[in-house]
C-alpha positions in Angstrom: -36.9 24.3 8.0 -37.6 21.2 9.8 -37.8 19.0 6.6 -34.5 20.7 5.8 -32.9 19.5 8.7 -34.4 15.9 8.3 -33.5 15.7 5.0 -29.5 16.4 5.9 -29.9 14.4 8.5 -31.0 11.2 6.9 -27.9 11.4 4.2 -25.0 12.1 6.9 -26.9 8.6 8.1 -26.9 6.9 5.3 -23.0 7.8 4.2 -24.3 10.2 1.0 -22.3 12.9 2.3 -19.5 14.1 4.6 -19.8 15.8 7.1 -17.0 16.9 10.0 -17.5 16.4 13.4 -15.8 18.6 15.6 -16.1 18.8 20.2 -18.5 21.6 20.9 -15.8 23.1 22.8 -12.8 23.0 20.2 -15.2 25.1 17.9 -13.8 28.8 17.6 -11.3 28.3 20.3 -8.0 28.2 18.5 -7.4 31.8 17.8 -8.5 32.5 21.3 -6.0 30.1 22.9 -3.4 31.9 21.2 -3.9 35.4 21.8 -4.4 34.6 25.6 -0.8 32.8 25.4 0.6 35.9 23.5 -1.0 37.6 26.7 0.4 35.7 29.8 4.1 35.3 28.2 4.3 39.2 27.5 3.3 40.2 30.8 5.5 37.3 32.4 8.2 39.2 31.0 7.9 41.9 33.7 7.3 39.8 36.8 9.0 40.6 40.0 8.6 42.0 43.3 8.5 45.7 42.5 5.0 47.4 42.3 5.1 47.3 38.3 6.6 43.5 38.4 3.7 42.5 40.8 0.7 44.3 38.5 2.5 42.1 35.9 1.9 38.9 37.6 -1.4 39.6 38.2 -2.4 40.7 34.4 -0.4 37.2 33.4 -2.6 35.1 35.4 -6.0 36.6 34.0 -5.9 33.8 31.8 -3.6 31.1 33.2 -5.6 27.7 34.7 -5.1 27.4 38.7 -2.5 25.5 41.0 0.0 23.0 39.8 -1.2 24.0 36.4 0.9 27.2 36.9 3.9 25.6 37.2 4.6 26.9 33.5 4.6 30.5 34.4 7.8 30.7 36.6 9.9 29.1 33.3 8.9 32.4 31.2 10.7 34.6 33.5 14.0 34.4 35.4 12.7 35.9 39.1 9.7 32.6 38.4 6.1 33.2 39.2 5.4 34.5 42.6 1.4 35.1 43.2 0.1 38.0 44.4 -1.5 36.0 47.1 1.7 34.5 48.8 3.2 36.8 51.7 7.2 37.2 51.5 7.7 39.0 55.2 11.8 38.2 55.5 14.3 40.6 55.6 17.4 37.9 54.9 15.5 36.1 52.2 17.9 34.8 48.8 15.5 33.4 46.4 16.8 31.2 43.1 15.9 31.6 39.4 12.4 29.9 37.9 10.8 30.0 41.1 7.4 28.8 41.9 5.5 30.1 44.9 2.0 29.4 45.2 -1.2 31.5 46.3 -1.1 32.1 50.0 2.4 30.8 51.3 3.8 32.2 54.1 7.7 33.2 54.3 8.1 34.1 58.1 11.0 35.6 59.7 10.5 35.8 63.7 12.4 37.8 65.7 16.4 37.1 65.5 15.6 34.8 62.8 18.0 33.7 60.2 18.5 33.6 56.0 16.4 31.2 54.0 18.0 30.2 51.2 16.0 29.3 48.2 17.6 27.4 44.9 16.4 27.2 41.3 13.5 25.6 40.2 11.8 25.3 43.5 8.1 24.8 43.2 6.0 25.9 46.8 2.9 25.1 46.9 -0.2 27.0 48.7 -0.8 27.8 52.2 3.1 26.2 52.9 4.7 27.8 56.0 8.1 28.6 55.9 9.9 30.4 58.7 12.5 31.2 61.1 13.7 32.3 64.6 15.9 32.6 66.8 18.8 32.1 65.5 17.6 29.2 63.1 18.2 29.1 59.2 16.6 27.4 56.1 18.2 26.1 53.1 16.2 24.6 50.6 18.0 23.1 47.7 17.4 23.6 43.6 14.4 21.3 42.2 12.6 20.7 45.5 8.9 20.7 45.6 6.5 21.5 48.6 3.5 20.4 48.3 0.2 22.1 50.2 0.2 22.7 54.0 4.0 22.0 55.0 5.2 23.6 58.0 8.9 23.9 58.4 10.5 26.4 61.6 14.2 26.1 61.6 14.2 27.8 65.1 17.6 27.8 67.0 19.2 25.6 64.3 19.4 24.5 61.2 17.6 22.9 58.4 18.7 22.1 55.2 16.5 20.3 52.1 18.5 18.7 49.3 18.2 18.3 45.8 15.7 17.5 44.3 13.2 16.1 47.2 10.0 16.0 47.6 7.6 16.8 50.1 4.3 15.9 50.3 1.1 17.7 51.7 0.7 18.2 55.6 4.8 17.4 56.4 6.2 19.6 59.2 10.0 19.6 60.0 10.6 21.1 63.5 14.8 22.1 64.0 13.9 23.0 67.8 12.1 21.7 71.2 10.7 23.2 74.4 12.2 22.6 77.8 9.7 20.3 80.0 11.7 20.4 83.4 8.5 20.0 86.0 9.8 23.1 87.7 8.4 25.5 85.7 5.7 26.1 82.8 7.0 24.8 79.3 6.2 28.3 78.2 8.8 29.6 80.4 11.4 27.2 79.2 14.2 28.2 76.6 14.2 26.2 73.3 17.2 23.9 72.3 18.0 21.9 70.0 20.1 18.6 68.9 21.8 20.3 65.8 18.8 20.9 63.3 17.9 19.0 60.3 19.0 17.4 57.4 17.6 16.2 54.2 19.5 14.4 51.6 19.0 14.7 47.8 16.2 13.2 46.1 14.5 11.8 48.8 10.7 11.2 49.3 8.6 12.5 52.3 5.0 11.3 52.3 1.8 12.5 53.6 1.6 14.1 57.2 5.5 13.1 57.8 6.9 14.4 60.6 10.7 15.2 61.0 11.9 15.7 64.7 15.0 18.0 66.0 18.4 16.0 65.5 17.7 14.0 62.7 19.5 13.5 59.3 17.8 11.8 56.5 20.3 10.1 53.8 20.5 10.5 49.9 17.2 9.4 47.7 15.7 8.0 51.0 11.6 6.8 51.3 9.5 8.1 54.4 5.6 6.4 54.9 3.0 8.4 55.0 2.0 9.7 58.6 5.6 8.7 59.9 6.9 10.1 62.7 11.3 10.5 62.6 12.8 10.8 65.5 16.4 9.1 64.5 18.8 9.1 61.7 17.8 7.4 58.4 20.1 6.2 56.0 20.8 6.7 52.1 18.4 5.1 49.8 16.3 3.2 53.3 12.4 3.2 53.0 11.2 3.8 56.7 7.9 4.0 58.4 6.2 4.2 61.2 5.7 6.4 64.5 8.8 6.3 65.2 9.9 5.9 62.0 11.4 1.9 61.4 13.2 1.3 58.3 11.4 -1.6 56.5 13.5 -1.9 53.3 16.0 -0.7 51.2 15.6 1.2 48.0 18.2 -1.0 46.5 16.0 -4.1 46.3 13.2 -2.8 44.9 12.4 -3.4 40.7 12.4 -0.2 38.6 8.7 0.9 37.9 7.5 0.1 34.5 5.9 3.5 33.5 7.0 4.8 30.1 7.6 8.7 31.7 9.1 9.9 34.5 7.1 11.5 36.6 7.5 15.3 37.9 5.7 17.0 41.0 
């Protein structure tokens, strides 16, 4: 057996014969591949919320590769991909078509608290917080992504995400303040607000931004990581900074020289 071997071996080497190479881990995988994609779109066909949609979601993702990966799953089916894991407690809640919400994101609604409004082709990522009180509302826009561990509470007001924008991990958006009148405890104190939040279209949050109560941020605008913005910021600015400073404007900048666009 050994000579056998050796003697194979020694004419692939020396070119006498042919022989195809193939990855370990290609070998015997195609038909596989397939049936476990036959699998996940026919169960994505049934998705939903009901009990039946839900025990479809889960039998879809035996097979499907974690996190962003997933993405894929919410364009099979017209209600999206919602994972068992994530927990929808809202009574007023209006969700889009193609929907992406991750495992163990949080849709809140606290006492009094108003609608959140969700558009098409949202993708929220896990352990995001979304919720409302008091009066406040939420309005996120079609094509907005929100990437891991975002906290936004519209309490009191308002907050509304255009198109298209991006969030990045660790953001929190806060539509509301506490009273800090030295007379009595801040836990006492009612909470106000300025008039809420917005967010233009297609603009750019990064890492561990925080957006303050009062403040409008304009159309395709740039926010540094670990900024803190506490006044207005206008279209197409790039501001950083705690408080947030703008430092340039889009407008100047040179087009990036990669061959695809990019999508979060």
């Amino acid at each position: 057996m050994v000579d056998s071997l050796r003697t194979v071996f020694m004419r692939y080497a020396i070119g006498k014969i042919k022989v195809d190479v193939y990855p370990v881990k290609h070998i015997g995988r195609a038909a596989p591949r397939r049936w476990k994609n036959w699998w996940t779109r026919f169960w994505m066909r049934y998705a939903g919320l009901n009990l039946f949609g839900r025990i479809a979601t889960g039998l879809a993702t035996l097979f499907a590769p974690p996190h962003k990966e997933r993405i894929y799953l919410s364009r099979m089916n017209r209600q999206g991909y919602i994972s068992l894991r994530a927990k929808l407690f809202h009574r007023e809640l209006y969700l889009g078509r193609h929907l992406f919400i991750d495992d163990h994101a949080l849709i809140f609604q606290r006492c009094q608290g108003g609608p959140i409004k969700i558009g098409n082709n949202v993708a929220i990522f896990r352990y995001n917080i979304l919720e409302t009180g008091y009066g406040g509302s939420l309005n996120v826009e079609d094509k907005v992504s929100i990437h891991p561990k975002c906290q936004i509470n519209a309490y009191v007001s308002h907050i509304h995400i255009g198109q298209g924008t991006m969030l990045a991990p660790c953001c929190a958006l806060y539509s509301y303040d506490h009273g800090f009148a030295a007379s009595q405890s801040i836990r006492a104190q009612a909470l106000r607000s300025r008039g809420g939040i917005r967010i233009g279209k297609e603009a750019w949050l990064g890492y561990g931004c925080i957006v303050l109560d009062g403040v409008n941020i304009g159309d395709g605008a740039v926010i540094g990581a670990g900024s803190v913005v506490n006044r207005d910021i206008p279209d197409y600015a790039i501001a950083a900074g705690n408080p947030a400073r703008i430092v340039k404007h889009r407008r100047d900048a040179r087009p990036s020289k990669t061959r695809e666009p990019f999508h979060e």
